[in-house]
DODREN-767226 format. One record per residue: x, y, z of N, C-alpha, C, CB in turn; chain; residue in one letter; residue number from 1. Coordinates in steps of 0.1 Angstrom, whole numbers. Glycine has a CB too. Layout:
<sites>
n_x, n_y, n_z, ca_x, ca_y, ca_z, c_x, c_y, c_z, cb_x, cb_y, cb_z, chaine, residu, num
X, Y, Z, X, Y, Z, X, Y, Z, X, Y, Z, A, a, NUM
...
</sites>
This chain:
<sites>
n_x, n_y, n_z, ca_x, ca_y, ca_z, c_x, c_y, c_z, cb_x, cb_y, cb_z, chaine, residu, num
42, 159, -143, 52, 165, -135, 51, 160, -121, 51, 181, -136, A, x, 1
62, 157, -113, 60, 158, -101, 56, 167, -94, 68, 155, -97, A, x, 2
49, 160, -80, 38, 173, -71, 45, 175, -57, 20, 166, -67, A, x, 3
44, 181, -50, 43, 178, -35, 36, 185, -29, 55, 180, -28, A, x, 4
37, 174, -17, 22, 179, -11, 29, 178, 4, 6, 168, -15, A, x, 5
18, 188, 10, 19, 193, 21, 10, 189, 28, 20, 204, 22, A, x, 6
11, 182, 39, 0, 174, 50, 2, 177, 60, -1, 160, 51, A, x, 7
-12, 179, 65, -12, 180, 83, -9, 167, 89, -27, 183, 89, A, x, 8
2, 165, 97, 3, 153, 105, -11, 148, 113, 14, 156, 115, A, x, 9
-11, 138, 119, -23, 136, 131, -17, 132, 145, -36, 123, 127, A, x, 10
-12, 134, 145, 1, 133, 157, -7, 144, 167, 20, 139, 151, A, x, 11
-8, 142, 178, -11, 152, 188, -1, 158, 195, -20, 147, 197, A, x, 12
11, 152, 194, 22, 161, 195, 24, 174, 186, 31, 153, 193, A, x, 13
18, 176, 174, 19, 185, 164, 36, 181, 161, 13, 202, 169, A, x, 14
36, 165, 148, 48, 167, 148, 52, 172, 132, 56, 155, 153, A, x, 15
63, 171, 130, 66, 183, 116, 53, 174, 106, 89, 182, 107, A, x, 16
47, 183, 92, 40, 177, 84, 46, 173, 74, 32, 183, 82, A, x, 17
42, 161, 66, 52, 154, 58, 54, 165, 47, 46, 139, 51, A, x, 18
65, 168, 39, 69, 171, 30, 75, 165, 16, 74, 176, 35, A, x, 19
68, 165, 6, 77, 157, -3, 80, 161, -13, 74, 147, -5, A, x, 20
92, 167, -17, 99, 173, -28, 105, 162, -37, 110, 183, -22, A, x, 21
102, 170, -52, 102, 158, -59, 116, 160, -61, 93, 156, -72, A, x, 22
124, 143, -72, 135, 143, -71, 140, 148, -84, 138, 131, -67, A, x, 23
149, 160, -86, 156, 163, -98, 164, 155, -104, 161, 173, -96, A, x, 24
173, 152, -93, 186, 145, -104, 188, 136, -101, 198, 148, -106, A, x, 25
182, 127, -100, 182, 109, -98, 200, 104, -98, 171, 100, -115, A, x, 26
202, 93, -90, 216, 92, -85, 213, 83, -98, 221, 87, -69, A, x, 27
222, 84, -111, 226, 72, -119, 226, 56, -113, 242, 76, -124, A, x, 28
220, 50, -118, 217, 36, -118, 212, 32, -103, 229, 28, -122, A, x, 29
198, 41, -100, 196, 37, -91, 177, 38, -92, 204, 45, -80, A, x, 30
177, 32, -82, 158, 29, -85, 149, 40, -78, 152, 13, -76, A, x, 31
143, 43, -88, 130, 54, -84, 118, 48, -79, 126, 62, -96, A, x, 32
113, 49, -68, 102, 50, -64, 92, 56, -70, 103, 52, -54, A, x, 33
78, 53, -74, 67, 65, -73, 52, 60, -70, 66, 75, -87, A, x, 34
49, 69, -62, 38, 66, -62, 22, 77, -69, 39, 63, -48, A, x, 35
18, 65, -80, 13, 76, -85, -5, 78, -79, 15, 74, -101, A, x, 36
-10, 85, -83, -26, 90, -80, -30, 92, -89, -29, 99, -73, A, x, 37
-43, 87, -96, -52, 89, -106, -61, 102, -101, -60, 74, -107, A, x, 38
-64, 104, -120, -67, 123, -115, -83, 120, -101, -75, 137, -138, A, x, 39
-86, 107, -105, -100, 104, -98, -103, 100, -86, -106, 96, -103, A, x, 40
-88, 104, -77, -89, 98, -61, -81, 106, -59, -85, 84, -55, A, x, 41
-78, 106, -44, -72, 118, -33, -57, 109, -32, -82, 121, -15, A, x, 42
-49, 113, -32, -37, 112, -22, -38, 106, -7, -32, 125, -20, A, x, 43
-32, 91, -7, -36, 89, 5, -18, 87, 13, -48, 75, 4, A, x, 44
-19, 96, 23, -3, 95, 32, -2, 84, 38, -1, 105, 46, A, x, 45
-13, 75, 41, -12, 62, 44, -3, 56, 36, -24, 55, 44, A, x, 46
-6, 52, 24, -4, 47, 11, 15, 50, 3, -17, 56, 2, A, x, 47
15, 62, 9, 32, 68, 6, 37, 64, 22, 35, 91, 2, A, x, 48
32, 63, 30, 46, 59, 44, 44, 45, 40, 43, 62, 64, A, x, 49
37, 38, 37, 36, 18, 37, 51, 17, 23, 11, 8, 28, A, x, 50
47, 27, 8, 55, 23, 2, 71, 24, 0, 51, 25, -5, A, x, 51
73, 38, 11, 84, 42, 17, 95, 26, 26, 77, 56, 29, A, x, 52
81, 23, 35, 88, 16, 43, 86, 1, 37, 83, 18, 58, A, x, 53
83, -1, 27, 85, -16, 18, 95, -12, 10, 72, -24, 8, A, x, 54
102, -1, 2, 112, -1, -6, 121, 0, 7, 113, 9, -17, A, x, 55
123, 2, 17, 134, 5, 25, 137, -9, 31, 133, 18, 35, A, x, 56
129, -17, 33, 125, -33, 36, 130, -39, 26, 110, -38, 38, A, x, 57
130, -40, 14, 135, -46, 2, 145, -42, 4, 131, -44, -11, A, x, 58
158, -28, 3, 170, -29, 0, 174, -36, 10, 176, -18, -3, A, x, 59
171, -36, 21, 179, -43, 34, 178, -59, 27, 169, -41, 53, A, x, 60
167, -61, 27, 164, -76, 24, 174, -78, 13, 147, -79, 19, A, x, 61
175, -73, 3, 185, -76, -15, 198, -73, -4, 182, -59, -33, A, x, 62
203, -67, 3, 214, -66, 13, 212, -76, 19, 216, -55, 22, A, x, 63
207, -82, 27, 211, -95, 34, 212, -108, 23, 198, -99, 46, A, x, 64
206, -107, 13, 208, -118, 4, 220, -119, -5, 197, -119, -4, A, x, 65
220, -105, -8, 233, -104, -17, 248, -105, -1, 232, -84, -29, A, x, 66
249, -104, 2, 267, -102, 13, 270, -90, 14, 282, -109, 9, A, x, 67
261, -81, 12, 264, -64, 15, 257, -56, 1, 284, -59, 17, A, x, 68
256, -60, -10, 253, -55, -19, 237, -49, -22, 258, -62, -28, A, x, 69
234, -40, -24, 221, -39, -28, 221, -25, -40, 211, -37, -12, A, x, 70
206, -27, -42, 200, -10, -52, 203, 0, -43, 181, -8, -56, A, x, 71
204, 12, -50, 203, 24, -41, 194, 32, -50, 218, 33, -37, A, x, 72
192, 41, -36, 177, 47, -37, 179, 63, -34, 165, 38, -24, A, x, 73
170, 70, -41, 172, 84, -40, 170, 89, -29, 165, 92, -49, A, x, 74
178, 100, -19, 174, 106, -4, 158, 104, -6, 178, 124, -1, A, x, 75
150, 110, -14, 139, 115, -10, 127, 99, -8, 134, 128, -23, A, x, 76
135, 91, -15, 127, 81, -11, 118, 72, -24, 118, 87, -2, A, x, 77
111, 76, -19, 95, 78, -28, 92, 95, -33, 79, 73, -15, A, x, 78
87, 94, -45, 85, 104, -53, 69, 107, -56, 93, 102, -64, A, x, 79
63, 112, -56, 42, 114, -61, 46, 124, -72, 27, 124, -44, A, x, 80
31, 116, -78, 29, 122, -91, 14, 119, -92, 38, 115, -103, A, x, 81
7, 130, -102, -4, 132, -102, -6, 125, -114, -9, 144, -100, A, x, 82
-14, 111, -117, -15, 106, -126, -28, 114, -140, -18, 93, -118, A, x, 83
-24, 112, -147, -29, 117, -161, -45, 112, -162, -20, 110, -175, A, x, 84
-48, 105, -161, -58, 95, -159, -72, 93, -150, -51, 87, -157, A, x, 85
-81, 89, -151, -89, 82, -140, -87, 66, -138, -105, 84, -143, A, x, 86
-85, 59, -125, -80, 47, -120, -87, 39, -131, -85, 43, -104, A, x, 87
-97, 41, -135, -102, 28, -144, -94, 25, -159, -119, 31, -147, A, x, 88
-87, 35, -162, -80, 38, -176, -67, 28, -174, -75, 56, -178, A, x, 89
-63, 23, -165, -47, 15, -162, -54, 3, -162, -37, 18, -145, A, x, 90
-61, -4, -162, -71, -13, -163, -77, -15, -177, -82, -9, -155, A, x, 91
-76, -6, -187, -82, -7, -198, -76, -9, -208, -88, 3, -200, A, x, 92
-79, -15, -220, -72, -19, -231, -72, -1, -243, -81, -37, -239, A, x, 93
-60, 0, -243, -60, 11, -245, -55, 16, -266, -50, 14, -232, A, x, 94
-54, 3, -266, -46, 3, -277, -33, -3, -278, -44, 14, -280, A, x, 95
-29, -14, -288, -12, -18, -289, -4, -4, -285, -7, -22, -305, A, x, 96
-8, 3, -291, 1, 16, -290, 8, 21, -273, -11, 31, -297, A, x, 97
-4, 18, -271, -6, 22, -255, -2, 12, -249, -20, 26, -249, A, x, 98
-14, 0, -247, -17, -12, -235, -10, -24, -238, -34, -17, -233, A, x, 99
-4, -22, -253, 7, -35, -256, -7, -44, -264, 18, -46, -237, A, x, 100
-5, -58, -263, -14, -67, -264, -15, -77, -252, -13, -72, -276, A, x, 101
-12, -74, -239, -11, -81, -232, -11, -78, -221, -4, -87, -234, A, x, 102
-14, -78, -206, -7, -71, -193, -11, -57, -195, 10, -72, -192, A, x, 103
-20, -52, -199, -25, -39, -199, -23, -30, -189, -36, -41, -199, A, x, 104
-24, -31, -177, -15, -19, -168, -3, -21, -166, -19, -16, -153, A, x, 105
7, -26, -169, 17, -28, -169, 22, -20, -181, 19, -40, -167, A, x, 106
19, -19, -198, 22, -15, -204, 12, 2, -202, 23, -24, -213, A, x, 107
4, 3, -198, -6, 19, -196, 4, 20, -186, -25, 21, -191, A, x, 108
8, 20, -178, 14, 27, -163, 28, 30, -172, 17, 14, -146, A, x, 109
35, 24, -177, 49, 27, -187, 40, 36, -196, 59, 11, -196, A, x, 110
35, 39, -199, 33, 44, -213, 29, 61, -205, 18, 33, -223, A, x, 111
23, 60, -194, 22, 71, -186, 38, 78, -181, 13, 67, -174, A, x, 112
42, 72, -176, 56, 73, -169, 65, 82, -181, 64, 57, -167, A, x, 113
60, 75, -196, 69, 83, -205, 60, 94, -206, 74, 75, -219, A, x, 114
53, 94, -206, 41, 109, -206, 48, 120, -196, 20, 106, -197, A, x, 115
48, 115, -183, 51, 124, -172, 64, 130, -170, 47, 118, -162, A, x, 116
73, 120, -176, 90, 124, -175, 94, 126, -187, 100, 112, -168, A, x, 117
88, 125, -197, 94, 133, -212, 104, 120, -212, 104, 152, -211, A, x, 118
119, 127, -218, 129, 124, -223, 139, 124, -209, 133, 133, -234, A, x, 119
133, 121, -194, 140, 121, -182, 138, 105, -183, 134, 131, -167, A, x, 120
126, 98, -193, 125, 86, -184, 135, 76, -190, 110, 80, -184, A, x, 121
139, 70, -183, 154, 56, -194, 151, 45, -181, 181, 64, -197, A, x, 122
151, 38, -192, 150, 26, -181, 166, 15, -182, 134, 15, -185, A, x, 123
176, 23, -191, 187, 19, -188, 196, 24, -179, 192, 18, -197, A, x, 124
193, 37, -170, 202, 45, -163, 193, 41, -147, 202, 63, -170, A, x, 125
180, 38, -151, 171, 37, -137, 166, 27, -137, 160, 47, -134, A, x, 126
157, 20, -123, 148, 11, -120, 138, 15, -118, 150, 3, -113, A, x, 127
128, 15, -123, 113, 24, -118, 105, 15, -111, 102, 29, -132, A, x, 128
100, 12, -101, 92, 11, -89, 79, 14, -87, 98, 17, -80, A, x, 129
71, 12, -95, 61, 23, -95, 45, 15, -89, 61, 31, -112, A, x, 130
38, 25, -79, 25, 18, -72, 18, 33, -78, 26, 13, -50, A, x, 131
9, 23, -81, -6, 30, -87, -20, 26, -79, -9, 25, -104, A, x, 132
-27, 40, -74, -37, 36, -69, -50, 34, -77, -37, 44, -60, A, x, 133
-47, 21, -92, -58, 18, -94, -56, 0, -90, -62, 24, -110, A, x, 134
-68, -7, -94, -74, -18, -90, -66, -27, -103, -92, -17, -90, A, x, 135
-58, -31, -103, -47, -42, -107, -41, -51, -103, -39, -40, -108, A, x, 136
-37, -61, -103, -22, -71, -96, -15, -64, -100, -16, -87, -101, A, x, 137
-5, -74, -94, 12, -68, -99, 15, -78, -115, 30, -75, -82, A, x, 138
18, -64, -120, 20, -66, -139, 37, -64, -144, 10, -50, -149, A, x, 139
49, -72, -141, 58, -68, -142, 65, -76, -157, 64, -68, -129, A, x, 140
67, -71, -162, 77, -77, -175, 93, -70, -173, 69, -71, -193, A, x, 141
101, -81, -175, 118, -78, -176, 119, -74, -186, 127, -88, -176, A, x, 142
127, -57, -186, 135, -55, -174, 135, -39, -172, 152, -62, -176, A, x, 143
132, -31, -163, 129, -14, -162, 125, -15, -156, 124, -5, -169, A, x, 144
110, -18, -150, 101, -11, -152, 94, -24, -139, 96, -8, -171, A, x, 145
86, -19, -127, 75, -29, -120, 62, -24, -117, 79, -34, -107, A, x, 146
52, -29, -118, 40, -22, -117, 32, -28, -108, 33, -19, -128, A, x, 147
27, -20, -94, 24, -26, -84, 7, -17, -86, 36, -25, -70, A, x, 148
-4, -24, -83, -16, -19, -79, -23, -18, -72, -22, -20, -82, A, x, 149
-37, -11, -70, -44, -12, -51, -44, -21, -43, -57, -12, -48, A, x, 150
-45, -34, -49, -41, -44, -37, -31, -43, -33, -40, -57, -38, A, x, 151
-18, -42, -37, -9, -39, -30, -1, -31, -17, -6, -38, -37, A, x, 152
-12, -20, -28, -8, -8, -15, -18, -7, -4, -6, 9, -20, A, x, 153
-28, -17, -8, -36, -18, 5, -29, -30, 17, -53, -24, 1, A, x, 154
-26, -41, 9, -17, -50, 18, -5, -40, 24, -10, -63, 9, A, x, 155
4, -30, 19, 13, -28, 27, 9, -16, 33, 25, -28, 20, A, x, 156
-4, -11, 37, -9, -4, 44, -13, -11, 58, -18, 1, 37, A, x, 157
-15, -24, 54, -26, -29, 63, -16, -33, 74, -36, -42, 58, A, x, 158
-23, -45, 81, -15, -48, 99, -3, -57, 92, -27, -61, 115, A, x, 159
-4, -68, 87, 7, -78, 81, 9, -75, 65, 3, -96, 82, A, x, 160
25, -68, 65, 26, -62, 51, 31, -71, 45, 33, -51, 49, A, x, 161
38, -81, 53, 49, -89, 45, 41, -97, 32, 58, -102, 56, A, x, 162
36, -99, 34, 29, -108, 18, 28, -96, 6, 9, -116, 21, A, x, 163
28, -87, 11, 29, -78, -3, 41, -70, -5, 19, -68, -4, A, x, 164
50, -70, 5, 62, -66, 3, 69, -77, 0, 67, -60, 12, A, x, 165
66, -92, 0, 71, -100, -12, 68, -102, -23, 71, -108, -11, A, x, 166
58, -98, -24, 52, -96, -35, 58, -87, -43, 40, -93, -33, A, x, 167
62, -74, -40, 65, -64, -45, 81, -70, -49, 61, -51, -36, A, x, 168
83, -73, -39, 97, -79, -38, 101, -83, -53, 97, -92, -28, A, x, 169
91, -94, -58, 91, -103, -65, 88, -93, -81, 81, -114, -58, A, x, 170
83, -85, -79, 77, -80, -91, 94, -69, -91, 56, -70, -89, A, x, 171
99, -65, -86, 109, -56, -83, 123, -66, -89, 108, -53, -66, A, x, 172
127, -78, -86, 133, -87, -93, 128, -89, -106, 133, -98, -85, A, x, 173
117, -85, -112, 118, -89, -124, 119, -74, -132, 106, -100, -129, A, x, 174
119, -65, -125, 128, -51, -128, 135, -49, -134, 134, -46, -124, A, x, 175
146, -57, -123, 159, -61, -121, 168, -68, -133, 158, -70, -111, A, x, 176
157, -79, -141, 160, -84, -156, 160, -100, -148, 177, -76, -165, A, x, 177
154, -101, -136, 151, -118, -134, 145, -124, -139, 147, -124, -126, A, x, 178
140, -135, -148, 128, -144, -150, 124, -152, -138, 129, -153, -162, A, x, 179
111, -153, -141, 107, -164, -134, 109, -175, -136, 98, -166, -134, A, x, 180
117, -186, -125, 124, -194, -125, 111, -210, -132, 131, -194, -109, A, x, 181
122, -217, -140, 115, -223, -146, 110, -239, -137, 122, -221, -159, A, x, 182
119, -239, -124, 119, -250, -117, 110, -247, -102, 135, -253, -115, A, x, 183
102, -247, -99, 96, -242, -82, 104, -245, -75, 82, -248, -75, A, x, 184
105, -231, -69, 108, -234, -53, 102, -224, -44, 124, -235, -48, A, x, 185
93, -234, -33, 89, -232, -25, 96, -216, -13, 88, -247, -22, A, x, 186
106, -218, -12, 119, -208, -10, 122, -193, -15, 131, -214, -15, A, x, 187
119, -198, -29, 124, -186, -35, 117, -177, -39, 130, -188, -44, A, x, 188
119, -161, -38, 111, -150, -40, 109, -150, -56, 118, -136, -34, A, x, 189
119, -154, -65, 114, -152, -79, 102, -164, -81, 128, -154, -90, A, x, 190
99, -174, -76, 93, -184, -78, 75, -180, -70, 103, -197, -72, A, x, 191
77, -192, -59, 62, -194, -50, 67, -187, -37, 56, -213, -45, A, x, 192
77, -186, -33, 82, -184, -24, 80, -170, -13, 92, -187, -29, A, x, 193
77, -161, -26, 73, -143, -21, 65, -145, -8, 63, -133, -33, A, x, 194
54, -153, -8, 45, -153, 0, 51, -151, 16, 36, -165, -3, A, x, 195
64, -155, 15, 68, -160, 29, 75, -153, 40, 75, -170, 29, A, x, 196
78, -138, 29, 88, -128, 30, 87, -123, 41, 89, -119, 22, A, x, 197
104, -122, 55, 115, -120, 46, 123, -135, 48, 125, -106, 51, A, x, 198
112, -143, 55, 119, -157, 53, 121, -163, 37, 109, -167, 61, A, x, 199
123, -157, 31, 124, -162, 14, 138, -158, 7, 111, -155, 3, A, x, 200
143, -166, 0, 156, -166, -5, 158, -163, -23, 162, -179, -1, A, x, 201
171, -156, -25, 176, -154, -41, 180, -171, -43, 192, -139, -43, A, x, 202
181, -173, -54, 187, -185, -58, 201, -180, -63, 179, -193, -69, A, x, 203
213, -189, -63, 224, -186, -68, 224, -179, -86, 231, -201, -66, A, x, 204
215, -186, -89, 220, -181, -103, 215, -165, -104, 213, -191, -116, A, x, 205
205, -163, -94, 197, -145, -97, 210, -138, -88, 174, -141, -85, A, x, 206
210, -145, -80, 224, -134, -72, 237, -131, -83, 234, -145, -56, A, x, 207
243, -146, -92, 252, -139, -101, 243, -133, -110, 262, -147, -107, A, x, 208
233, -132, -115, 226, -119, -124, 226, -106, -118, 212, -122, -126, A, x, 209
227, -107, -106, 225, -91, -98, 239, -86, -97, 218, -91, -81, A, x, 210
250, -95, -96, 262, -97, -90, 269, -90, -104, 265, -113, -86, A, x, 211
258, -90, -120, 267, -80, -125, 260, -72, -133, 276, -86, -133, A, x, 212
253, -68, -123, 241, -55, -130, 247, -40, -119, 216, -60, -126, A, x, 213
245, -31, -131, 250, -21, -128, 240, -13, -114, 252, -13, -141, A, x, 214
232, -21, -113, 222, -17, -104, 226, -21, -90, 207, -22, -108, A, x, 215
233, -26, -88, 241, -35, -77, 254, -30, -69, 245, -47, -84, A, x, 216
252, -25, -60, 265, -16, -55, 268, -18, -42, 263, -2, -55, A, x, 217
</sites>
């Protein structure tokens, strides 16, 4: 189930404390953020303002690439959830049933997602977004579903986010239903290119793929 949690700011101003109410009714064909927590670590607010402000960095960015078009995203943002698990279990081979035979937190993190949202979760109506604070890469298979891990959210915690908000970028395009392009380019975010973000570009053919996905508004 979704949680919210209630934090003391550190602001010496004493300014309001974060609040985060989870999202009920998700806007049809739009992408869900979450960030989840393994039952075996704390909630870190660091960790939810970095992933707040890399999905809000991506739509702009999918807006400057596309000519006004991008994903939309629920008011609340980012969503938390208390993961089922201890961090080391998204990491583990869990069973076809579970872990697939391949990409193991990528298929454990989906296999959770359907745990936690019942019959809310569809990955034809939504784009799921989802950062886990266990010890992973980014594991994404086309098309639902991106799975970002501790490195990540440590890079977009840290002083220079952009290499992991292309990153994320990049795992987020293949969400989207992009493959990885079969030609390099140096340029391009589906390719080598993430590293360079937001100096990195869509290629023509991923823009007409976006250009007719219902995720695109």
């Amino acid at each position: 189930m979704s949680v919210s949690f209630l934090l003391n700011s550190c602001s010496k101003h004493h300014s309001e404390p974060l609040v985060i109410n989870p999202t009920v009714n998700p806007i049809p064909y739009s992408v869900l953020v979450y960030l989840i927590t393994p039952i075996d670590q704390k909630f870190n607010p660091q960790y939810y303002t970095a992933v707040k402000s890399c999905a809000l960095s991506l739509q702009n960015w999918y807006k400057i690439q596309m000519d006004g078009k991008s994903f939309i995203m629920n008011p609340v943002v980012v969503d938390t959830l208390t993961g089922l698990h201890n961090a080391s279990w998204y990491t583990d081979n869990n069973g076809p049933s579970i872990s697939g035979n391949d990409i193991y937190a990528y298929h454990n993190t989906k296999h959770e997602m359907q745990e936690l949202l019942g019959a809310n979760f569809d990955t034809t109506r939504y784009t799921y977004f989802i950062f886990v604070a266990s010890d992973f890469p980014d594991e994404t298979i086309p098309t639902g579903l991106a799975a970002e891990g501790l490195s990540n959210l440590q890079g977009l915690a840290g002083k220079s986010p952009n290499f992991s908000i292309g990153a994320a970028g990049h795992a987020l395009g293949h969400a989207f239903g992009l493959p990885e392009v079969s030609v390099v380019n140096s340029q391009a975010i589906m390719s080598t290119g993430y590293p360079e973000y937001p100096n990195c570009i869509l290629q023509q053919p991923e823009k007409d793929s976006l250009n007719s996905s219902p995720f695109f508004k």
